[in-house]
PyMOL Python script that loads the backbone (N, CA, C, O; Angstrom):
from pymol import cmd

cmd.read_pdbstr("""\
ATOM      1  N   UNK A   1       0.852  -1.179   0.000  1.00  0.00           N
ATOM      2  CA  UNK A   1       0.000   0.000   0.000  1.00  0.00           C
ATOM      3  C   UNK A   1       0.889   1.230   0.000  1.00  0.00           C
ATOM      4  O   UNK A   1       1.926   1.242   0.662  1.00  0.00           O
ATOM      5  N   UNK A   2       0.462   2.361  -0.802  1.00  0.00           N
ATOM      6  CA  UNK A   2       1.555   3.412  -1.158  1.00  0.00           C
ATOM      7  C   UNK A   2       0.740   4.297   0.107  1.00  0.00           C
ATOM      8  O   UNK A   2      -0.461   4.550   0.195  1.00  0.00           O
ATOM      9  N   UNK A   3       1.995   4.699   1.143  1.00  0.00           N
ATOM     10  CA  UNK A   3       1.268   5.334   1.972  1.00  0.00           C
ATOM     11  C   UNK A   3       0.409   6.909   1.483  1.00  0.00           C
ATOM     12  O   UNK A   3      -0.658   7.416   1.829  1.00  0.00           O
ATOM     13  N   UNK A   4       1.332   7.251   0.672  1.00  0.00           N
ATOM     14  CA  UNK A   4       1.130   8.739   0.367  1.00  0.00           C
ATOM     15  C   UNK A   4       0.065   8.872  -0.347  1.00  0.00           C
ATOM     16  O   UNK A   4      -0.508   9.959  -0.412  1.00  0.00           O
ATOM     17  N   UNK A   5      -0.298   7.965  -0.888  1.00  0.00           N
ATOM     18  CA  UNK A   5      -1.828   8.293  -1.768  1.00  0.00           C
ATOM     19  C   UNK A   5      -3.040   7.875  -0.928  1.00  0.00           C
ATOM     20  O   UNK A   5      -4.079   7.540  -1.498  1.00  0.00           O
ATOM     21  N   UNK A   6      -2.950   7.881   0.315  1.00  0.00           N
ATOM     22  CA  UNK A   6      -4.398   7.776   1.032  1.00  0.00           C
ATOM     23  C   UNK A   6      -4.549   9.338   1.587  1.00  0.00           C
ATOM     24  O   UNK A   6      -3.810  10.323   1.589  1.00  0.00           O
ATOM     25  N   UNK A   7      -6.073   9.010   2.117  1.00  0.00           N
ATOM     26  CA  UNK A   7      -6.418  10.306   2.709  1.00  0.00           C
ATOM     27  C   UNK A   7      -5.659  11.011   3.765  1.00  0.00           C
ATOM     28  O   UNK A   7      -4.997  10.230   4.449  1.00  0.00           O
ATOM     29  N   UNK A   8      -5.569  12.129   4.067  1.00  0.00           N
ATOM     30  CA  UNK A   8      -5.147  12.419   5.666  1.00  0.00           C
ATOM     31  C   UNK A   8      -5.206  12.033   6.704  1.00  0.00           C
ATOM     32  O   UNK A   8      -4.368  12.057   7.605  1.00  0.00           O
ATOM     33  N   UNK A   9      -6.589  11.491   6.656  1.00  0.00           N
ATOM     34  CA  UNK A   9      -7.243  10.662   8.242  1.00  0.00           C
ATOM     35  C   UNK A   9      -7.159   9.359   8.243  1.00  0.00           C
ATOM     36  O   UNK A   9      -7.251   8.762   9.316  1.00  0.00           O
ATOM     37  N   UNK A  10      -6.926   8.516   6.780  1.00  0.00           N
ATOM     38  CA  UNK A  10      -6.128   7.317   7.056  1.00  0.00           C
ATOM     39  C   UNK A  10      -4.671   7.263   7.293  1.00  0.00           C
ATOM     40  O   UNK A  10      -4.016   6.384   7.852  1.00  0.00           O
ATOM     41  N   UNK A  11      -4.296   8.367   6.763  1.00  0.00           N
ATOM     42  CA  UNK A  11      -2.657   8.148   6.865  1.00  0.00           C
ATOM     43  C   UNK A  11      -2.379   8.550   8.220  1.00  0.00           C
ATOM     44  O   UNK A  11      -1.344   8.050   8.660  1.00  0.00           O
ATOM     45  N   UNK A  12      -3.133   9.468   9.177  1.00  0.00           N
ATOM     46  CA  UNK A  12      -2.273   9.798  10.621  1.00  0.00           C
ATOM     47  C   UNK A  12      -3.474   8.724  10.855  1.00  0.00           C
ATOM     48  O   UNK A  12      -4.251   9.655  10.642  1.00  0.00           O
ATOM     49  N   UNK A  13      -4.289   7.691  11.081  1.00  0.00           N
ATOM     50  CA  UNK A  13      -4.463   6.734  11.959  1.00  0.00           C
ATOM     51  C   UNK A  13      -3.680   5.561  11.656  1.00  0.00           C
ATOM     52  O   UNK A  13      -3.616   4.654  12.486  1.00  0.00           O
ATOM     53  N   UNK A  14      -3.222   5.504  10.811  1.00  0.00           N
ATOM     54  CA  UNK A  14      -1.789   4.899  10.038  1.00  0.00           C
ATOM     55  C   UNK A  14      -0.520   5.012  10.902  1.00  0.00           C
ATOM     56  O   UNK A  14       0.044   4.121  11.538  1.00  0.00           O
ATOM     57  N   UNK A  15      -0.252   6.104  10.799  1.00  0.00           N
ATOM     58  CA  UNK A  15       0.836   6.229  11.667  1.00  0.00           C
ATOM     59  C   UNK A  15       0.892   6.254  13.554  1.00  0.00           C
ATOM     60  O   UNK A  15       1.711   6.001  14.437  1.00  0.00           O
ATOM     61  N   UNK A  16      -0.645   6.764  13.429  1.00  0.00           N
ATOM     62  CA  UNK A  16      -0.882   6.555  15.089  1.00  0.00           C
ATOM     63  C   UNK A  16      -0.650   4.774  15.739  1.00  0.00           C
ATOM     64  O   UNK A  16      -0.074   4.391  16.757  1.00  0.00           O
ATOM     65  N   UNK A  17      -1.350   4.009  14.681  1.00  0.00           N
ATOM     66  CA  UNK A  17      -1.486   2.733  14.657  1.00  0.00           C
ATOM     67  C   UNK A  17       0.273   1.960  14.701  1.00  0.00           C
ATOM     68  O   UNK A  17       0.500   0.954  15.372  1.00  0.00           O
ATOM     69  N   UNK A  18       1.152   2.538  14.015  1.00  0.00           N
ATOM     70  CA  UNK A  18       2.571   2.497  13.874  1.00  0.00           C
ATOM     71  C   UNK A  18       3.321   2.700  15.137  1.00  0.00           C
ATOM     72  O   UNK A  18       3.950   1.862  15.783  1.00  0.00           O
ATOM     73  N   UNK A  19       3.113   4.184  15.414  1.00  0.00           N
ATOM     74  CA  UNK A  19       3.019   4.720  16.838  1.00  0.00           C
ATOM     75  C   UNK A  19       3.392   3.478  18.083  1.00  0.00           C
ATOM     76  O   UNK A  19       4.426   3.024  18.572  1.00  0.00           O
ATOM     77  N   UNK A  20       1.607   3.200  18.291  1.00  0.00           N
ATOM     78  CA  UNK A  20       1.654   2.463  19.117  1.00  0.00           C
ATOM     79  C   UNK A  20       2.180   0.993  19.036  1.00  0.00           C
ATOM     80  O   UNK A  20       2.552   0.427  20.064  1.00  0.00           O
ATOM     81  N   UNK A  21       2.209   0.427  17.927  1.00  0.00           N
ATOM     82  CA  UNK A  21       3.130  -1.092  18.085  1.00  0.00           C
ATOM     83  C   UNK A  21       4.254  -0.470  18.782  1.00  0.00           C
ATOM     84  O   UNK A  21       4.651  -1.007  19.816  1.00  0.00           O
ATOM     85  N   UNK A  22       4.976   0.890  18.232  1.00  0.00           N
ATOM     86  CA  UNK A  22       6.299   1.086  18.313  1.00  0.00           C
ATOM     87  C   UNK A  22       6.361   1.105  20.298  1.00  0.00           C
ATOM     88  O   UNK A  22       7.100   0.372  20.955  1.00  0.00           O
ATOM     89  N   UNK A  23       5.620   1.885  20.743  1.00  0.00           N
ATOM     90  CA  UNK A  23       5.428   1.945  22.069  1.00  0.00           C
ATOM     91  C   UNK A  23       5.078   0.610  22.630  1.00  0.00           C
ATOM     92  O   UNK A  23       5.657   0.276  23.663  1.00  0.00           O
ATOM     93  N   UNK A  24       4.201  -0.208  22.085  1.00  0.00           N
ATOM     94  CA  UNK A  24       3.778  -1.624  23.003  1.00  0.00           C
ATOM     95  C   UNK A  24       4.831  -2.725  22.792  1.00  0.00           C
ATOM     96  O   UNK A  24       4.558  -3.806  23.315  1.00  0.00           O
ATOM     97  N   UNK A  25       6.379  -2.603  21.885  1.00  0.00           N
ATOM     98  CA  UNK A  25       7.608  -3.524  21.860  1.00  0.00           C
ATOM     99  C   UNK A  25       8.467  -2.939  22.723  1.00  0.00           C
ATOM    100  O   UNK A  25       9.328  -3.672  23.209  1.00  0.00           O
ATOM    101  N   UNK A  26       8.440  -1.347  23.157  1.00  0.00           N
ATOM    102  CA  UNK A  26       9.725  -0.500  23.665  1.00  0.00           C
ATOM    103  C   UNK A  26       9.085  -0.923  25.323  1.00  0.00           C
ATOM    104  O   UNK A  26       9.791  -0.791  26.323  1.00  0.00           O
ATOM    105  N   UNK A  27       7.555  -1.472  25.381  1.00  0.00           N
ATOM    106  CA  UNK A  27       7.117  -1.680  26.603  1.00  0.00           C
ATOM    107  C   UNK A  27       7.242  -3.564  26.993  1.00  0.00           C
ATOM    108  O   UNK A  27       6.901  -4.082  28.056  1.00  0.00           O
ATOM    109  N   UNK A  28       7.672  -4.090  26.096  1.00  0.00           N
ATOM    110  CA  UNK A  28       7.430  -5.389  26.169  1.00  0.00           C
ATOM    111  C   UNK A  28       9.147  -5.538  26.448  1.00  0.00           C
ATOM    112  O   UNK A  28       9.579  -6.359  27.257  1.00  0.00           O
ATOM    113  N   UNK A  29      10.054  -4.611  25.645  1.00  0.00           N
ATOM    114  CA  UNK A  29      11.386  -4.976  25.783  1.00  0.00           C
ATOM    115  C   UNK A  29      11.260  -4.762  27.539  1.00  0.00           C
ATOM    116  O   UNK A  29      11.067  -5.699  28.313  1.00  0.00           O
ATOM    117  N   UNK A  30      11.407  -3.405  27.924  1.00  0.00           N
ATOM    118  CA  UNK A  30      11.457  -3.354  29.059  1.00  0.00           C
ATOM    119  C   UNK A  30      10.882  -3.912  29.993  1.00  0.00           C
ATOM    120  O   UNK A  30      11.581  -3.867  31.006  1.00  0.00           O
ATOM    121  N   UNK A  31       9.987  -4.392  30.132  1.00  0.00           N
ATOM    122  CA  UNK A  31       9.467  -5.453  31.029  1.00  0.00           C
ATOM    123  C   UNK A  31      10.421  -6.739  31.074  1.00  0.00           C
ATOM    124  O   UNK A  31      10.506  -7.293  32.170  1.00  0.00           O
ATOM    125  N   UNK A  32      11.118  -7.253  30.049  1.00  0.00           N
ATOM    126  CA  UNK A  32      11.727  -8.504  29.854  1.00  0.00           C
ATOM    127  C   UNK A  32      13.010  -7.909  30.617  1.00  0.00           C
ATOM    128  O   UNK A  32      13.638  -8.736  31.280  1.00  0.00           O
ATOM    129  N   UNK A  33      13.442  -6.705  30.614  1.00  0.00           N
ATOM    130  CA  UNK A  33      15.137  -5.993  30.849  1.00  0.00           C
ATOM    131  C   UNK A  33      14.696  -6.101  32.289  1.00  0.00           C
ATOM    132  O   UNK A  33      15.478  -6.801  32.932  1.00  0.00           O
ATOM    133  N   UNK A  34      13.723  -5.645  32.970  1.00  0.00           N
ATOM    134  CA  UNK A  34      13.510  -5.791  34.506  1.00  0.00           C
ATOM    135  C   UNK A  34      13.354  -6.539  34.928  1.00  0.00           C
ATOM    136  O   UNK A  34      13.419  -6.560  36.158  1.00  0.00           O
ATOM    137  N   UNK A  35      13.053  -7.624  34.225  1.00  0.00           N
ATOM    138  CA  UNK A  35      12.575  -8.967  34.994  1.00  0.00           C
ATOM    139  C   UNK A  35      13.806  -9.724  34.845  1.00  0.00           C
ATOM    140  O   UNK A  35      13.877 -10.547  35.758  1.00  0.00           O
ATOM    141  N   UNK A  36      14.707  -9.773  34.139  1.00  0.00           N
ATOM    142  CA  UNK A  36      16.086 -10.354  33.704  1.00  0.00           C
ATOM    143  C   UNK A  36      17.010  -9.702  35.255  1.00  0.00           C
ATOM    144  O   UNK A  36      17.552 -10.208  36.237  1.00  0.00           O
ATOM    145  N   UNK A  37      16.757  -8.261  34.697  1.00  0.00           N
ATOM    146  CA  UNK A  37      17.447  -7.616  35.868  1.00  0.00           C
ATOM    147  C   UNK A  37      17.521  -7.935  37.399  1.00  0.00           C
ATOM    148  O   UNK A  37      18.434  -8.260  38.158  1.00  0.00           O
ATOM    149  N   UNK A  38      16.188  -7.709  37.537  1.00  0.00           N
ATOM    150  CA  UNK A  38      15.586  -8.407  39.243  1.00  0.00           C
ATOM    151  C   UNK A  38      16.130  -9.888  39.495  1.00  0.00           C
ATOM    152  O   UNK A  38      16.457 -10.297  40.609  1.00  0.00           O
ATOM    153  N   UNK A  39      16.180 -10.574  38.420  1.00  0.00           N
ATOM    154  CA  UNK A  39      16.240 -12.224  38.389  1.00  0.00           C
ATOM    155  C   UNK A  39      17.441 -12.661  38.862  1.00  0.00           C
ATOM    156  O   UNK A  39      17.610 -13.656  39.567  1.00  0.00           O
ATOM    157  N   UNK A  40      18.999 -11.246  38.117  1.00  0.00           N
ATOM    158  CA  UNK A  40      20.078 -11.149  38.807  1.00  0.00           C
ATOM    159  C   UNK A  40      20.260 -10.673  39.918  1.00  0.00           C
ATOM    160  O   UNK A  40      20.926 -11.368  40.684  1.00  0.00           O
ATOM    161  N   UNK A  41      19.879  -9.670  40.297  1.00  0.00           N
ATOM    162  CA  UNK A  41      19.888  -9.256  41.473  1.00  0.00           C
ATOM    163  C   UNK A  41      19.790  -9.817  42.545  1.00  0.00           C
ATOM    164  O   UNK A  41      20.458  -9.577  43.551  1.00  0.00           O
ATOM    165  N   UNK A  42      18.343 -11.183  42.326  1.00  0.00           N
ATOM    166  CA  UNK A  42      18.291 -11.813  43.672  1.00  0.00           C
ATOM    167  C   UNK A  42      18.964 -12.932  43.904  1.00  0.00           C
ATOM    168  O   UNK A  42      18.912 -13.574  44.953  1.00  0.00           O
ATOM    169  N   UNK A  43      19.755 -13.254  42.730  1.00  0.00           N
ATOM    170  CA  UNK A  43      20.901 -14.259  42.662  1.00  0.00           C
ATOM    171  C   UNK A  43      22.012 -13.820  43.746  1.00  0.00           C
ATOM    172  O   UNK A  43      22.593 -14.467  44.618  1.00  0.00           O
ATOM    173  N   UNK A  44      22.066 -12.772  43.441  1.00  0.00           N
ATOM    174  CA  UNK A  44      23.507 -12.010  43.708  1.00  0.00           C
ATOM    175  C   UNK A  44      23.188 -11.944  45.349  1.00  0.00           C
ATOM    176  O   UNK A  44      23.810 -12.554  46.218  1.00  0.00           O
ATOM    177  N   UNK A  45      22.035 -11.027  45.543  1.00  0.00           N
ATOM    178  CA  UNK A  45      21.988 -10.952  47.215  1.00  0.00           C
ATOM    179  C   UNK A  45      21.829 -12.582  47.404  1.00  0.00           C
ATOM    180  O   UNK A  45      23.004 -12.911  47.246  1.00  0.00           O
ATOM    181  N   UNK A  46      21.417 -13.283  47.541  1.00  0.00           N
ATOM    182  CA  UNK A  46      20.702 -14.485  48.063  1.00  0.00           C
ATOM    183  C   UNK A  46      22.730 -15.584  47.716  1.00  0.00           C
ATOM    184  O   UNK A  46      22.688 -16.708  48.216  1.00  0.00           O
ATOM    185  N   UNK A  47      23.897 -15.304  47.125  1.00  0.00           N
ATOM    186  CA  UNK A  47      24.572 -15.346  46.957  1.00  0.00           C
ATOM    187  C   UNK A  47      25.208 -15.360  47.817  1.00  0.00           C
ATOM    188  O   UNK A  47      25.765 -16.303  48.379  1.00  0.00           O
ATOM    189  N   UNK A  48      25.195 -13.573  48.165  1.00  0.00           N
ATOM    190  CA  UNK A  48      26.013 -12.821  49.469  1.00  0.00           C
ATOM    191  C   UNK A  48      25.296 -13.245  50.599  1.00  0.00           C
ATOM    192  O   UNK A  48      26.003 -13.476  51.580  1.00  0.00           O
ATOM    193  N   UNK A  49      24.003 -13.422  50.742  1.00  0.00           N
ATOM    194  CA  UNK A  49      23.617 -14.253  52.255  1.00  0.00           C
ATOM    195  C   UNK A  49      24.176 -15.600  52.615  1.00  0.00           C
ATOM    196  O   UNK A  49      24.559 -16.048  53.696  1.00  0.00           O
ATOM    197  N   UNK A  50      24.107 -16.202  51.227  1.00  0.00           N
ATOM    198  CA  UNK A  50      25.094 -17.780  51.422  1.00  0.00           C
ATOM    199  C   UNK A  50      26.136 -17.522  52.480  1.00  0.00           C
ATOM    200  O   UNK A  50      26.266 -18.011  53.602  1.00  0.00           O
ATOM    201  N   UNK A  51      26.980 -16.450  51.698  1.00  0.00           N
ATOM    202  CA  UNK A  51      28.405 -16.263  51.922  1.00  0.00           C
ATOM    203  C   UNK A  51      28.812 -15.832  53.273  1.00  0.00           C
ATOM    204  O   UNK A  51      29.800 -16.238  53.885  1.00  0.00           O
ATOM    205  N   UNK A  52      27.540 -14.561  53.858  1.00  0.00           N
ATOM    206  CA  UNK A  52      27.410 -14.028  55.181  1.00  0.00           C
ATOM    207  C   UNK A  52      27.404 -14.872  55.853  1.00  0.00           C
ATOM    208  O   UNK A  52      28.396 -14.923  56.580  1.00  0.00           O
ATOM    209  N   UNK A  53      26.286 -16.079  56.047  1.00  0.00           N
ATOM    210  CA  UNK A  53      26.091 -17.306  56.927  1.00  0.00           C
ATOM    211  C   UNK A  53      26.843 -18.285  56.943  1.00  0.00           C
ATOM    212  O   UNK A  53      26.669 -19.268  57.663  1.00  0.00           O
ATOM    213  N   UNK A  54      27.893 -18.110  56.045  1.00  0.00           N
ATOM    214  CA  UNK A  54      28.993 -19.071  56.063  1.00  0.00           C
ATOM    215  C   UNK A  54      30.222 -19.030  56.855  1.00  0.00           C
ATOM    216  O   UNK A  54      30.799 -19.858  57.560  1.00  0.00           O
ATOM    217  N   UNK A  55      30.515 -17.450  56.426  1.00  0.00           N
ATOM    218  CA  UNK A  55      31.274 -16.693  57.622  1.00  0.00           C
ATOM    219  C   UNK A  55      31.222 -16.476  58.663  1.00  0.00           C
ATOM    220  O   UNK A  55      32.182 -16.221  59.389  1.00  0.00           O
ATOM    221  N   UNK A  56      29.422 -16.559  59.147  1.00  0.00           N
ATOM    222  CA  UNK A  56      29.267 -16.329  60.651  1.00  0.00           C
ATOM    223  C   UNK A  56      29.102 -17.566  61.403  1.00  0.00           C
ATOM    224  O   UNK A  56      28.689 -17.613  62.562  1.00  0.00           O
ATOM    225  N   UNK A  57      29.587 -18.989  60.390  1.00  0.00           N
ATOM    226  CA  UNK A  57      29.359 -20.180  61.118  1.00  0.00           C
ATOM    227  C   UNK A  57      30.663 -20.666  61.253  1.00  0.00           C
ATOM    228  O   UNK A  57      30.780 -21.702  61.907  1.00  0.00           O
ATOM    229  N   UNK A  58      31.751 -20.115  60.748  1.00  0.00           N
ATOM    230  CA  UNK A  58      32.845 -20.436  61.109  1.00  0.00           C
ATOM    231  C   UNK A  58      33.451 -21.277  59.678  1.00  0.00           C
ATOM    232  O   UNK A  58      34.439 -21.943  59.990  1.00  0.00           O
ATOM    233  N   UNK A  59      33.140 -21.386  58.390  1.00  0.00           N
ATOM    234  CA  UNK A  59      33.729 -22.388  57.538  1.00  0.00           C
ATOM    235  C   UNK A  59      34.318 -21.493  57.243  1.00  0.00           C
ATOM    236  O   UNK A  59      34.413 -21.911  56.090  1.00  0.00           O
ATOM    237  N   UNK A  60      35.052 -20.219  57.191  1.00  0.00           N
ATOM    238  CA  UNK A  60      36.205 -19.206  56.234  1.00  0.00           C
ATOM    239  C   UNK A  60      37.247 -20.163  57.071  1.00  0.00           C
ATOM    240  O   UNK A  60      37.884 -21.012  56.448  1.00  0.00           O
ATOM    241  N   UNK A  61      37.430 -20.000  58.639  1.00  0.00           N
ATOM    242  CA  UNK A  61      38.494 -20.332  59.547  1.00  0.00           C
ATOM    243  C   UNK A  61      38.760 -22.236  59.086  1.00  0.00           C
ATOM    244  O   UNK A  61      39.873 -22.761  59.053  1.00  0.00           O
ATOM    245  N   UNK A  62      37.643 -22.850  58.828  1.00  0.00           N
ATOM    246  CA  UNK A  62      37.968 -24.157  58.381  1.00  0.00           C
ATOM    247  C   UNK A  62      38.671 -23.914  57.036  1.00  0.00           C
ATOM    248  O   UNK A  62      39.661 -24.602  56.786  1.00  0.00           O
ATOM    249  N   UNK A  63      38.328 -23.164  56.308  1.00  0.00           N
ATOM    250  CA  UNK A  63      39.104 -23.265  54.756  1.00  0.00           C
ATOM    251  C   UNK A  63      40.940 -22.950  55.021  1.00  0.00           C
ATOM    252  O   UNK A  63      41.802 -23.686  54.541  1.00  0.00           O
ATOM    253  N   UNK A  64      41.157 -22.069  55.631  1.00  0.00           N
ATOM    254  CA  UNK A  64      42.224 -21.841  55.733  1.00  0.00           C
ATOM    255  C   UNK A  64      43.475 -23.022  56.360  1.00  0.00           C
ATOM    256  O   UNK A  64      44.656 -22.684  56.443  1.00  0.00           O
TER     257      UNK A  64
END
""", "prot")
cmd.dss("prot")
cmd.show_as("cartoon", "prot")
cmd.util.cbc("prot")
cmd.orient("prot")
């Protein structure tokens, strides 16, 4: 479809319609980037609690 030969009011609900896919992928990426994100994050703390409770039970002094 040649955009330029439609009416005015099809062509900006055209592009409004464009618009919004463009907004509902830039909203779908980011949802996936936070949830990836968070997913590391609680690796990482839940990691460092390992590591805290390991230290406060005495296995650093056994490793050595």
């Amino acid at each position: 479809m040649k955009i330029d030969k439609i009416n005015e009011e099809d062509h900006n609900a055209y592009k409004r319609y464009w618009e919004n896919k463009s907004y509902e992928a830039s909203m779908v990426n980011t949802i996936k980037f936070d949830r990836e994100y968070n997913l590391k994050k609680a690796k990482k703390e839940k990691a460092i609690e390992i590591a805290k409770n390991l230290i406060n039970a005495g296995v650093e002094k056994e490793l050595k």
